[in-house]
C-alpha positions as CSV (number, residue, x, y, z in Angstrom):
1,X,-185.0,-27.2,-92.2
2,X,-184.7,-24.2,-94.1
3,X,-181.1,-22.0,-94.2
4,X,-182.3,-18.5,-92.3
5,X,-182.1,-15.8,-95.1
6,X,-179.4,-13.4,-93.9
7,X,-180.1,-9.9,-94.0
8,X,-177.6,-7.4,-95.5
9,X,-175.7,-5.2,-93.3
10,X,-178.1,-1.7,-94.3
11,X,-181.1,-3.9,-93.0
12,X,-179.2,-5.0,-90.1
13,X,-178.1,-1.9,-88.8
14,X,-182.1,0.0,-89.9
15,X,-183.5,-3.1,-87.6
16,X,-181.1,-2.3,-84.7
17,X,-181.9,1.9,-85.2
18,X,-186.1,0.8,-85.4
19,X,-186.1,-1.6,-82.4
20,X,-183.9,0.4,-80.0
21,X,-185.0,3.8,-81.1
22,X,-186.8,4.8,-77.8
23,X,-183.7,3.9,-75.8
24,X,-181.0,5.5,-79.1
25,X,-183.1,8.7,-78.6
26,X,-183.0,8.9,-74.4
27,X,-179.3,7.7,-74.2
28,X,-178.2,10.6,-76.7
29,X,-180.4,13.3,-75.1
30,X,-179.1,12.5,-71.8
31,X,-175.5,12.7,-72.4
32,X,-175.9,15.9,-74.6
33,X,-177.5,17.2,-70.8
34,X,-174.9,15.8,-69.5
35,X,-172.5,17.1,-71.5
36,X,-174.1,21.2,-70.9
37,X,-174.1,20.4,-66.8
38,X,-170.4,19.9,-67.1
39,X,-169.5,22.7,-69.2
40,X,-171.7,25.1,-66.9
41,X,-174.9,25.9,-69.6
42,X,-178.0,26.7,-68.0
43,X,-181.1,26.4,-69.3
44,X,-184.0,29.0,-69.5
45,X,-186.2,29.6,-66.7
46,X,-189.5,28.3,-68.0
47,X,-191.2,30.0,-65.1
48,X,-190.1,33.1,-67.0
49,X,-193.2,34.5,-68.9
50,X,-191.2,37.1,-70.7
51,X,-188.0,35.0,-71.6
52,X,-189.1,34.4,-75.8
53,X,-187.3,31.1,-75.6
54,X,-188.4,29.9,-72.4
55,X,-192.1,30.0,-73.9
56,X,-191.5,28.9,-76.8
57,X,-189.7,25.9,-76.2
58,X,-192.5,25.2,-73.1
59,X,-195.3,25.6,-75.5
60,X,-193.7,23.3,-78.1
61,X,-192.7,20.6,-75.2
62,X,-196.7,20.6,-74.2
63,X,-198.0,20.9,-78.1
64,X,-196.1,18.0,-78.3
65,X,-197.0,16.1,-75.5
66,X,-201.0,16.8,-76.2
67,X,-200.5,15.5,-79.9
68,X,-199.2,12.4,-78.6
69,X,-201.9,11.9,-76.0
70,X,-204.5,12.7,-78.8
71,X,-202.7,10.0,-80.8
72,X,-202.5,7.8,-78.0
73,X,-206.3,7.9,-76.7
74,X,-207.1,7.2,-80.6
75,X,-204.9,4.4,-82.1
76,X,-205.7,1.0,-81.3
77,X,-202.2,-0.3,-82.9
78,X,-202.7,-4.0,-84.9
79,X,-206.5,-3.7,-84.9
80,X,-208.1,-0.8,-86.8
81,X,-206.6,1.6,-88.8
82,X,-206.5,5.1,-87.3
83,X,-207.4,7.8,-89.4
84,X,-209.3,10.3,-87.7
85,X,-208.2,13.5,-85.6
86,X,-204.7,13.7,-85.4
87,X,-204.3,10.9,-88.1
88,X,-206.1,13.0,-90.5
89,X,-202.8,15.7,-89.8
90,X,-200.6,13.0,-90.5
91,X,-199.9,9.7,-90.7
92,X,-197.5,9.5,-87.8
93,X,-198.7,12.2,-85.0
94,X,-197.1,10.2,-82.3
95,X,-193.6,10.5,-84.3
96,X,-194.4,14.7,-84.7
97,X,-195.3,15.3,-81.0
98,X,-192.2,13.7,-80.3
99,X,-190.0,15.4,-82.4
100,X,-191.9,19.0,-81.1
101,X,-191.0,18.1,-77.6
102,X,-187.5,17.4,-78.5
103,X,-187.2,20.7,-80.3
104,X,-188.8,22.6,-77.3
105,X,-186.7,20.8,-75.0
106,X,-183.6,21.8,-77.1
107,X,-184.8,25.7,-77.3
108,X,-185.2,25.3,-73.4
109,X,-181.7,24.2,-72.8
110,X,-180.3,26.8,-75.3
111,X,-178.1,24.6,-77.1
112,X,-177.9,25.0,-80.8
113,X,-175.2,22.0,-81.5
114,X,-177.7,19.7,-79.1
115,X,-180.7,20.2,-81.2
116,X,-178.5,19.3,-84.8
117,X,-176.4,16.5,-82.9
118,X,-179.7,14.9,-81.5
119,X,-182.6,15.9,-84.7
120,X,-180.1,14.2,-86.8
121,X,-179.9,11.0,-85.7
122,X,-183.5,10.8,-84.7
123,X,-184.7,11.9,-87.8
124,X,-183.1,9.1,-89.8
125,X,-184.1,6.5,-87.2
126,X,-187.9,8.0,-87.5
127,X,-188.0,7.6,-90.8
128,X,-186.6,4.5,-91.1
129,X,-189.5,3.1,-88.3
130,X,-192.3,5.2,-90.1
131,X,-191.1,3.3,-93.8
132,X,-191.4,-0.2,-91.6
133,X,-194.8,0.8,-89.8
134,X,-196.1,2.0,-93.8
135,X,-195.1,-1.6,-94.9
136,X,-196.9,-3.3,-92.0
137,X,-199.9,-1.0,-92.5
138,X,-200.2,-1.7,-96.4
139,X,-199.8,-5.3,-95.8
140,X,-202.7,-5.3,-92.9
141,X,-204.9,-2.7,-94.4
142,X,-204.5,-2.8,-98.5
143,X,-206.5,-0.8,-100.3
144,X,-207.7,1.7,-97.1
145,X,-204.2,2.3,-96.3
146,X,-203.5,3.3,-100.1
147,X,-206.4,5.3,-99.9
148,X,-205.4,7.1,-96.5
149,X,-201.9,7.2,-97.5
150,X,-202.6,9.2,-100.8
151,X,-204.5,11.9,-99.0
152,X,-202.7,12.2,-95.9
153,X,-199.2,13.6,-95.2
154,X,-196.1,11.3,-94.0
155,X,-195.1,13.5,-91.1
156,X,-195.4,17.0,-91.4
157,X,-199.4,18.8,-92.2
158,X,-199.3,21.2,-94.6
159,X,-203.1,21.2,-94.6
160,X,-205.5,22.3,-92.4
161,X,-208.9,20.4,-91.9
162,X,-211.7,21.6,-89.9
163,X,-213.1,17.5,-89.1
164,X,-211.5,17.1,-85.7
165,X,-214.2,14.8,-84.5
166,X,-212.3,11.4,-83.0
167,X,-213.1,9.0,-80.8
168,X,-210.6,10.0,-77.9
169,X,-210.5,7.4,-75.2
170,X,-208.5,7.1,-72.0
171,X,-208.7,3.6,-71.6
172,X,-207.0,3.6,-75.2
173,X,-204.3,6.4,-74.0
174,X,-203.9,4.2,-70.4
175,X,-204.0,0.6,-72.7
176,X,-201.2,2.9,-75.1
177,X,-199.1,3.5,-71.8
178,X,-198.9,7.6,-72.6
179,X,-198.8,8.1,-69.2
180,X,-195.4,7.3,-69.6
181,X,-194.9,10.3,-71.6
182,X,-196.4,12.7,-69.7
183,X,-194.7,11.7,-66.5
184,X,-191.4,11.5,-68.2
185,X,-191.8,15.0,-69.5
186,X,-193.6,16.7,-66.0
187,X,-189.9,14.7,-64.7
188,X,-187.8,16.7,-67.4
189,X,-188.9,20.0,-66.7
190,X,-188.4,19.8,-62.8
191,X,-185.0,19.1,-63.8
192,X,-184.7,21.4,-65.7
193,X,-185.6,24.0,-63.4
194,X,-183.4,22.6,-60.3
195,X,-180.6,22.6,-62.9
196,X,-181.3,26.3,-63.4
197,X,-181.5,27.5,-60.1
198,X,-178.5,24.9,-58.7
């Protein structure tokens, strides 16, 4: 029987950041809100149509969320690789909606210190998943993933395309489980408004 190979500590700790980043990110959001409720902060009143930050952060929460579902209703994760609509943006649009609804939900709540204290720790654990996912990819996919990877950005588009032809399905976004997205954020932002008006 062979000796396990034992990882080193950086490896250990990047596995433990990847596999629990869902739960990382929701614990660390929750007691930053927490943390504002006790201290009295309020958030903006996204029913507000003239409150700047309000909109801003509601529009970036739903940008967001519809780049996920448009990621979601496309990938079909261990079988094909994506690499049309929102992949053709960049390579992880899941990762970028989620990081635009974090930063709306951070503008909402009007907390400067939240959105450095949670974009910190979430960036390093996102980019740590999106190097592992890369790895996976190039090993499943060779050459079309070197191809796709060479044209297309990481994370963040800094070109536009005008081909936004995919093949969106909700099966795919229901098989993907985005649903829980979009419930979980419809569930923020009624929160957000009773902790406003309590």
């Amino acid at each position: 029987m062979e000796a396990s190979v034992r990882k080193n500590p950086w490896e250990a700790i990047a596995d433990f950041l990847v596999v629990r980043r869902v739960t990382i990110s929701l614990f660390v959001f929750s007691l930053l809100l927490l943390k504002d409720i006790v201290t009295g902060a309020r958030p903006h009143d996204t029913w507000n149509l003239h409150d700047p930050f309000a909109m801003t952060g509601l529009v970036l929460v739903l940008v967001g969320l519809g780049i996920r579902s448009w990621a979601a209703g496309v990938i079909k994760k261990t079988k094909v690789l994506a690499t049309t609509g929102p992949y053709r943006l960049c390579r992880h649009p899941l990762y970028l909606g989620s990081l635009l609804m974090m930063l709306g939900f951070c503008i909402i709540v009007s907390n400067a210190l939240d959105a450095c204290i949670v974009f910190g720790p979430v960036l390093v654990i996102y980019l740590l998943t999106m190097r592992r996912e890369e790895r996976r990819l190039a090993e499943r996919h060779g050459e079309a993933w070197t191809q796709y990877a060479a044209s297309v950005p990481r994370f963040f588009p800094y070109r536009l395309f005008t081909n936004f032809r995919t093949e969106w399905s909700l099966g795919q976004w229901l098989n993907n489980r985005e649903y829980n997205a979009a419930v979980t954020t419809l569930a923020a932002l009624t929160c957000l408004h009773f902790w406003r008006v309590m």
